[in-house]
C-alpha positions as CSV (number, residue, x, y, z in Angstrom):
1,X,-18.3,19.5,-8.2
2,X,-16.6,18.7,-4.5
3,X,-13.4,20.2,-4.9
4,X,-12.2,18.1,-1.8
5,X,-13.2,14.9,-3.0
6,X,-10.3,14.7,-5.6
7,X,-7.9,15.3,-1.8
8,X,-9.8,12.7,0.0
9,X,-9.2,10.0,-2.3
10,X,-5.3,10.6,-2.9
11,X,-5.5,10.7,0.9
12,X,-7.2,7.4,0.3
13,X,-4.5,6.2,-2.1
14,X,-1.5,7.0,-0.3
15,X,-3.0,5.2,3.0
16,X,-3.2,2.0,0.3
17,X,0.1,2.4,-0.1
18,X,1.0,2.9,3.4
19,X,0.0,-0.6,3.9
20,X,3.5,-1.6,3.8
21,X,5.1,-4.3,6.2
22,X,4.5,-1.4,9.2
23,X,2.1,1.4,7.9
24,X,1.7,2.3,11.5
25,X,5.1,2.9,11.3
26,X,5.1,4.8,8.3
27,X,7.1,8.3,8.1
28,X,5.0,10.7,9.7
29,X,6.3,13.6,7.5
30,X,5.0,11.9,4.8
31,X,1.1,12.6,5.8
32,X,1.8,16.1,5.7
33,X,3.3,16.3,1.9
34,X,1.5,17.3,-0.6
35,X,0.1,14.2,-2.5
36,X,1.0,14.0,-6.6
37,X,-0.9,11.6,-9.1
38,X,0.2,11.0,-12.7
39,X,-1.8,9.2,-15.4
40,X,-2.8,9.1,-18.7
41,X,-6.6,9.4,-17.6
42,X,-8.7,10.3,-14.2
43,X,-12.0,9.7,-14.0
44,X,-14.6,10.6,-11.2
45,X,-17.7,9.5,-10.4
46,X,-19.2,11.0,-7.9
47,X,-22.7,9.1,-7.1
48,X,-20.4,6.5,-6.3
49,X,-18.2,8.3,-5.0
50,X,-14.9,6.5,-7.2
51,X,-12.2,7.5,-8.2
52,X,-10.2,5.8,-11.4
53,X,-7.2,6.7,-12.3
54,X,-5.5,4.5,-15.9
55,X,-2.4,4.2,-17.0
56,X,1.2,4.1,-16.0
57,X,0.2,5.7,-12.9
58,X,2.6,7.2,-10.3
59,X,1.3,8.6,-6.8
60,X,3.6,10.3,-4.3
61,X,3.7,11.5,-1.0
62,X,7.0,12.5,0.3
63,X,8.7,9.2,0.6
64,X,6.0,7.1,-0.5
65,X,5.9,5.9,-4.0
66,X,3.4,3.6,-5.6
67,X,3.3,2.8,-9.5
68,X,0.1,0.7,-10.7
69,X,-1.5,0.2,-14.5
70,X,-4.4,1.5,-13.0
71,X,-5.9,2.5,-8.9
72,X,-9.2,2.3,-7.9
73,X,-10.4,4.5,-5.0
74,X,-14.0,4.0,-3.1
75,X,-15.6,6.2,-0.4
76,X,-18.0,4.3,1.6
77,X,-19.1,6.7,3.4
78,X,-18.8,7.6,7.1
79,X,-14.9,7.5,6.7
80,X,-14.4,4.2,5.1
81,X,-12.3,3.9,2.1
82,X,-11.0,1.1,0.0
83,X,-8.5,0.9,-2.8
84,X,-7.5,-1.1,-5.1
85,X,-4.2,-0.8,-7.4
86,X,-3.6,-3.2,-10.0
87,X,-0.5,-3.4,-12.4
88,X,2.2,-6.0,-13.8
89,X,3.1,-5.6,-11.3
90,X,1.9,-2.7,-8.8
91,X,4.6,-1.5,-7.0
92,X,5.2,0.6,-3.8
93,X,8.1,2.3,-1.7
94,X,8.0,4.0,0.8
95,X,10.6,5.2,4.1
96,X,9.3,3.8,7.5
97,X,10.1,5.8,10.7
98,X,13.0,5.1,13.2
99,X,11.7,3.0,15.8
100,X,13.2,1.6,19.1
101,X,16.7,3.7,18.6
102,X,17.0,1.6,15.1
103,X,17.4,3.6,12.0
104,X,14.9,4.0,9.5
105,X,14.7,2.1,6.9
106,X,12.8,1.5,3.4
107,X,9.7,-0.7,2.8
108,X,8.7,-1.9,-0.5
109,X,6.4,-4.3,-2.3
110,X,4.9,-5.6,-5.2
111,X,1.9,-7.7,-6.5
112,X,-0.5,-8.3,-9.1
113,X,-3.4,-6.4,-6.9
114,X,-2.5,-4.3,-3.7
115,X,-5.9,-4.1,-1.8
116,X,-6.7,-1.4,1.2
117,X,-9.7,-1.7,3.0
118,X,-9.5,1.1,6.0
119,X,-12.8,-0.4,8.0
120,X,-10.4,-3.1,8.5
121,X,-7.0,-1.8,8.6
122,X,-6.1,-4.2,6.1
123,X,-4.0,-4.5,3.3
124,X,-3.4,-7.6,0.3
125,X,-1.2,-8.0,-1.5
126,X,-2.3,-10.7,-4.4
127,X,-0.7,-13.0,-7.4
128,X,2.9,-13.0,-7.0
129,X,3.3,-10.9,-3.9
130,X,6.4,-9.5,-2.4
131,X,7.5,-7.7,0.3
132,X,10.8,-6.2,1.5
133,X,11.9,-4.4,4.5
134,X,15.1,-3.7,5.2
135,X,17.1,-6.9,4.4
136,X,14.1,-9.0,5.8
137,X,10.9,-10.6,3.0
138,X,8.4,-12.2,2.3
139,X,7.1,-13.7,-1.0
140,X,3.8,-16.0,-1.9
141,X,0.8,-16.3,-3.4
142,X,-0.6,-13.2,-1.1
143,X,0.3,-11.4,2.0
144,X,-2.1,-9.6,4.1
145,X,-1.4,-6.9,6.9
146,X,-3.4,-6.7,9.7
147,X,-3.0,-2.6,10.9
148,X,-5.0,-3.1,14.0
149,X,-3.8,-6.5,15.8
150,X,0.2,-6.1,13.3
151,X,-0.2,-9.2,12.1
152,X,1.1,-10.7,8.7
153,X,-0.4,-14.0,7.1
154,X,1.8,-15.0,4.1
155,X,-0.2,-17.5,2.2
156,X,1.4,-20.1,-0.9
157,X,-1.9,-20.4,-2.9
158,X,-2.7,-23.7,-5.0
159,X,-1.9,-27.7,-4.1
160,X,2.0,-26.9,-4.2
161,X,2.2,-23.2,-3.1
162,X,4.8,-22.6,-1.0
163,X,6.0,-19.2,1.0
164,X,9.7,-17.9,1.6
165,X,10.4,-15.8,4.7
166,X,13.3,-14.5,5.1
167,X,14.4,-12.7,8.6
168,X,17.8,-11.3,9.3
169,X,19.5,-12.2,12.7
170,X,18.7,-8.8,15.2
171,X,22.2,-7.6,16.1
172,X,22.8,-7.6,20.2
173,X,23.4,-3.8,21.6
């Protein structure tokens, strides 16, 4: 047995839930915590090279929380990952860094399915998605981070589907 692959993949979870509204951003103390997962069961597979962790499961990282009925984790090989946390819903928190003399402040979200693929840099959030960050959010149908270009898509889903966005007014210097 790979002793390290058990470290890869809750490297490979807590960059899932890095995904955040800024996981560039992301405290950078956090990377170098040790990383905790809690659950009822753990199971690897290693000619796929998965990772399943079941029930009521509860990763973290130093600032980073995530809480998900159950998380997936893939190695692709050749450093790509994905990961897949599902729950009713999954959940995540996690403390972003200060950034252009602004304080730091606290990013959290929640969906049906929180999905990481890190070929892409991208994150999705599915089925009654929400994100908060600071006193700005966003809730629809899904909402997908872009890590590399930092862009957001908010999407409503079905005929009807509608989005909310909420931004708070940037206070002058």
């Amino acid at each position: 047995m790979n002793r390290n692959l058990p470290l890869k993949f809750g490297q490979l979870l807590c960059l899932a839930a890095c995904f955040s509204s800024a996981a560039t951003w992301a405290e950078k103390a956090d990377r170098t915590q040790p990383i905790t997962i809690e659950a009822d069961s753990a199971n690897l597979d290693q000619q796929k090279g998965q990772m399943v962790y079941e029930g009521n499961v509860i990763l973290t990282q130093g600032s980073l929380l995530l809480k998900a009925s159950k998380i997936v984790a893939t190695d692709k090989g050749n450093g790509q990952q994905q990961a897949t946390a599902v729950g009713s819903p999954a959940y995540f928190k996690q403390l972003l860094d200060a950034k252009d003399g602004q304080a730091a402040e606290w990013v959290e979200g929640q969906a049906k399915r929180i999905d990481y693929d890190s070929s892409s840099e991208e994150v999705r959030l599915v089925e009654q998605a929400r994100i908060k960050r600071g006193q700005d959010s966003a809730v629809g149908h899904s909402i997908s981070y872009h890590g590399k270009t930092e862009v957001f898509q908010v999407n409503g889903g079905g005929k009807n589907g509608r989005v909310t966005v909420i931004l708070q007014p940037k206070s002058k210097p």
